[in-house]
C-alpha positions in Angstrom: 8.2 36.3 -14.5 8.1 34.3 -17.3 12.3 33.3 -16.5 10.9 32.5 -13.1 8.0 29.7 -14.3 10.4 28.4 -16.9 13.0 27.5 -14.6 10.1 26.0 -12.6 9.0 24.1 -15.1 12.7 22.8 -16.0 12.4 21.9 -11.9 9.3 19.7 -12.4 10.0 18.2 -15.6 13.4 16.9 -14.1 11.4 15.3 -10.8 9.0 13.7 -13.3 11.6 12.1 -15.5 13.2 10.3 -12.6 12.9 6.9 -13.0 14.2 4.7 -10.0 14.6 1.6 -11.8 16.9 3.3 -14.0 19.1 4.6 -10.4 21.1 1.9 -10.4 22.8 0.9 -7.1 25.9 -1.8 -6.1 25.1 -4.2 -3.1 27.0 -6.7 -2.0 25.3 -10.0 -0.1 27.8 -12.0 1.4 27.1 -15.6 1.6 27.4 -17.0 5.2 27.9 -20.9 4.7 28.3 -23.0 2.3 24.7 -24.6 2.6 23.0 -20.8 2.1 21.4 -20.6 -1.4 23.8 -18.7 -3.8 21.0 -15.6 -4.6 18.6 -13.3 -2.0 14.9 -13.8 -3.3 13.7 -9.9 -3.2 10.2 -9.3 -4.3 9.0 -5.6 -5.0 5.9 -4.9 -6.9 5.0 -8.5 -6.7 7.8 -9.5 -9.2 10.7 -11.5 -7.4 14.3 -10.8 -8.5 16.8 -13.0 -7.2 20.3 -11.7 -6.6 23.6 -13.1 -6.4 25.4 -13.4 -3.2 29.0 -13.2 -2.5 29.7 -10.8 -5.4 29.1 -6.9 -6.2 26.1 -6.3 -8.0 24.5 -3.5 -9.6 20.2 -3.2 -8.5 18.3 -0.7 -9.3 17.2 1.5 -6.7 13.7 -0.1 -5.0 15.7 -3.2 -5.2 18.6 -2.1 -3.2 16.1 -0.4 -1.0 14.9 -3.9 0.0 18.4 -5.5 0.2 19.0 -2.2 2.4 16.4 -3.1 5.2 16.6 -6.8 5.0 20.4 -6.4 5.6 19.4 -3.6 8.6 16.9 -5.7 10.3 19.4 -8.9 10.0 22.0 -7.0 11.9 19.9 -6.0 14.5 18.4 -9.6 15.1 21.9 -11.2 15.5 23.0 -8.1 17.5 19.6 -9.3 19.8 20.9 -12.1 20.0 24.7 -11.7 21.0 22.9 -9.6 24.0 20.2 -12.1 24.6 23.3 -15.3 25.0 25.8 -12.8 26.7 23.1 -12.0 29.0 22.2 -15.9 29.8 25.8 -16.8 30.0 26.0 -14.1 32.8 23.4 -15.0 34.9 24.7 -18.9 34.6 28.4 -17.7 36.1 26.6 -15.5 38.5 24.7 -18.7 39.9 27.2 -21.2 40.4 
């Protein structure tokens, strides 16, 4: 028994050691045009850390888990969008 609670105890330690900050992650934030600012403002934990675009850069983990989900929802608003034009140019030809 005593094997059993040691190697539970080696279990928990190793999930209270973890330290995300220290999980260090490589994002890449391209830069669209010229005009865009060279860094993403990312605030987490009411700290902002700015990050430079157009090159790969190591984050730590809740950082890229920001960049991850700012990236996401971007996607999905210009993938809106596509649909949302396509569909008005559609309608246009269809009424001439």
């Amino acid at each position: 028994m005593s094997e059993k609670k040691t190697k539970a105890a080696a279990v928990n330690g190793a999930a209270e050691a973890y330290d995300p900050w220290k999980d260090m992650r490589t994002v890449y934030i391209p830069k669209r045009s010229r005009a865009e600012q060279s860094t993403l403002e990312v605030g987490v934990n009411e700290k902002t850390y700015f990050v430079p675009k157009d090159q790969f850069v190591e984050v730590p983990m809740p950082l890229w888990e920001v960049i991850q989900g700012m990236m996401d929802r971007q996607k999905i608003m210009e993938e809106e969008a596509k649909q949302a034009s396509g569909q008005r140019e559609f309608a246009l030809s269809v009424s001439y």
